[in-house]
C-alpha positions as CSV (number, residue, x, y, z in Angstrom):
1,X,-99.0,-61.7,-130.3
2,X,-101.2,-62.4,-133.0
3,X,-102.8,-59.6,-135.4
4,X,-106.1,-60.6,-133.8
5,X,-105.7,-59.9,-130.4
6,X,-106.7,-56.4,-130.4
7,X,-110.0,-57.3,-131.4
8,X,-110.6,-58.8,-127.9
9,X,-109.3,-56.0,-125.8
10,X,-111.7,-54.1,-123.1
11,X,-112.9,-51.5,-124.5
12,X,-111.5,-48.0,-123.2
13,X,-114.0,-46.4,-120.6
14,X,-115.8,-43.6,-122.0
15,X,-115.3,-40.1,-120.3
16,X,-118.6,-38.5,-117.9
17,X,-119.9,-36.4,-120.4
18,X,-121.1,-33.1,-118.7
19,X,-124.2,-31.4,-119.4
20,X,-124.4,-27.5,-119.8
21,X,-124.4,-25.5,-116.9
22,X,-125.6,-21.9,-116.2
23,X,-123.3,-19.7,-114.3
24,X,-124.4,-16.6,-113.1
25,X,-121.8,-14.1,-112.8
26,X,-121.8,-11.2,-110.1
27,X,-123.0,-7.7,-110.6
28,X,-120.8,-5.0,-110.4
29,X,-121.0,-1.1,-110.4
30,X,-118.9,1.0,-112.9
31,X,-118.6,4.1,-112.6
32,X,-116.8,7.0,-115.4
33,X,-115.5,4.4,-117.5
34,X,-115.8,4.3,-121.5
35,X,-114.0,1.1,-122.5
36,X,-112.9,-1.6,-119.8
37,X,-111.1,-5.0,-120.0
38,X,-110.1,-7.4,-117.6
39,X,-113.3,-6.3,-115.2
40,X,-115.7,-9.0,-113.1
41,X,-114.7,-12.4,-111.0
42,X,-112.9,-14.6,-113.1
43,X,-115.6,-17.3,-114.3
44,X,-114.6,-20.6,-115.5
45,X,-116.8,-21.7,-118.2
46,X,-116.6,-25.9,-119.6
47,X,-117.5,-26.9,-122.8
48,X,-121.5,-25.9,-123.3
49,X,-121.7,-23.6,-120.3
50,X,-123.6,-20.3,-120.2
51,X,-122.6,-17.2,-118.0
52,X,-124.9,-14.5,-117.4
53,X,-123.2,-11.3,-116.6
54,X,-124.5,-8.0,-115.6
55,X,-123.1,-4.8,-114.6
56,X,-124.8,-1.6,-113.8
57,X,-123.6,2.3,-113.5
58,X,-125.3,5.2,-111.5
59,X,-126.9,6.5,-114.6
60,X,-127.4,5.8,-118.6
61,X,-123.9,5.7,-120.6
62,X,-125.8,4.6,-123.7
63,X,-125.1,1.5,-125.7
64,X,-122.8,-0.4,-123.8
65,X,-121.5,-3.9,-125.3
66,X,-119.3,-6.6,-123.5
67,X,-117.6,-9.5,-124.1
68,X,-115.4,-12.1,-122.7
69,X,-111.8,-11.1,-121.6
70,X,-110.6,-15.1,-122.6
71,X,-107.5,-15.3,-120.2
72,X,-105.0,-18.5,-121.0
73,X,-104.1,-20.9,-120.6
74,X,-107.1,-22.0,-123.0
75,X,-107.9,-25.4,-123.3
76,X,-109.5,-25.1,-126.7
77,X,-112.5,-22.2,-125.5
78,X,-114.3,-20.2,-128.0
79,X,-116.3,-17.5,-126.1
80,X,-119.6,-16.2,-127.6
81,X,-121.4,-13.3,-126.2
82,X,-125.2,-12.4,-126.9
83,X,-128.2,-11.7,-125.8
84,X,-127.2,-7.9,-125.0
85,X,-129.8,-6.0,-123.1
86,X,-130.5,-2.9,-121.3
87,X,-132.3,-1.8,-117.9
88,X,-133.5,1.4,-116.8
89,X,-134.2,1.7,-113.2
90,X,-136.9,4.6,-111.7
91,X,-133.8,5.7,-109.6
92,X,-131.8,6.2,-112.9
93,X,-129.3,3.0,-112.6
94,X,-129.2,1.3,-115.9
95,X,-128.2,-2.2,-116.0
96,X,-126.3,-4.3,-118.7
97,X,-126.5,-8.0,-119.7
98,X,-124.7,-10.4,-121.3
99,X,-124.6,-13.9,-122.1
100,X,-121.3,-15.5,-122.9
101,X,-121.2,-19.3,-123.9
102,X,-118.9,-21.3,-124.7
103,X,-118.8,-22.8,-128.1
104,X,-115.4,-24.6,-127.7
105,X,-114.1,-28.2,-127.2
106,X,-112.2,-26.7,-123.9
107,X,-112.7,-24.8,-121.1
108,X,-110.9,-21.5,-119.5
109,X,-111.4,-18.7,-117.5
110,X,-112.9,-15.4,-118.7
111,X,-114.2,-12.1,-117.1
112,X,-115.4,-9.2,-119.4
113,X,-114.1,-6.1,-121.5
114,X,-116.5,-4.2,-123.7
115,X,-117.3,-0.5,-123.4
116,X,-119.6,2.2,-125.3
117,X,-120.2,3.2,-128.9
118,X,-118.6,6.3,-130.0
């Protein structure tokens, strides 16, 4: 073998690059809880992906923030949660939102934790 001949390999196929997807997670009702963890579907969110979560109770509980509950393995995910908003229904339900995206080279499963400000 000459010190050449890796010049004229192939060249190694480049991987599908995947664009960002939007999940939309499902709602769910809590009901007497301050702080939760470990709560929702598990969601599985790739590099770039957006999940939009919301969960609701029978009436207002006040500031309620949430985040991603990462769960492993964890192929190099870094969860970000924004966008936190607030509903008030006529009928008194109040509905939370969340955006979690991930920021990471990897993917991995997550559903949510958060609770209220005391």
């Amino acid at each position: 073998m000459r010190d050449t001949d890796w010049i004229n390999a192939p060249p190694a196929p480049l991987p599908m690059m995947k664009q960002p997807g939007r999940t939309r997670a499902r709602a769910f009702f809590l009901e007497g809880i301050m702080a939760f963890t470990n709560v929702g579907p598990l969601v599985y969110l790739a590099p770039g992906e957006t999940a939009f979560w919301n969960f609701s109770y029978g009436d207002d509980h006040g500031p309620q923030l949430a985040e991603a509950d990462v769960k492993t393995p964890n192929l190099g995910a870094v969860h970000q949660a924004d966008h936190q908003r607030k509903r008030k229904d006529n009928n008194e339900v109040v509905t939370y939102f969340v955006d979690i995206h991930n920021l990471g080279a990897g993917g991995c499963f997550h559903n949510l934790q958060g609770g209220g400000m005391s």
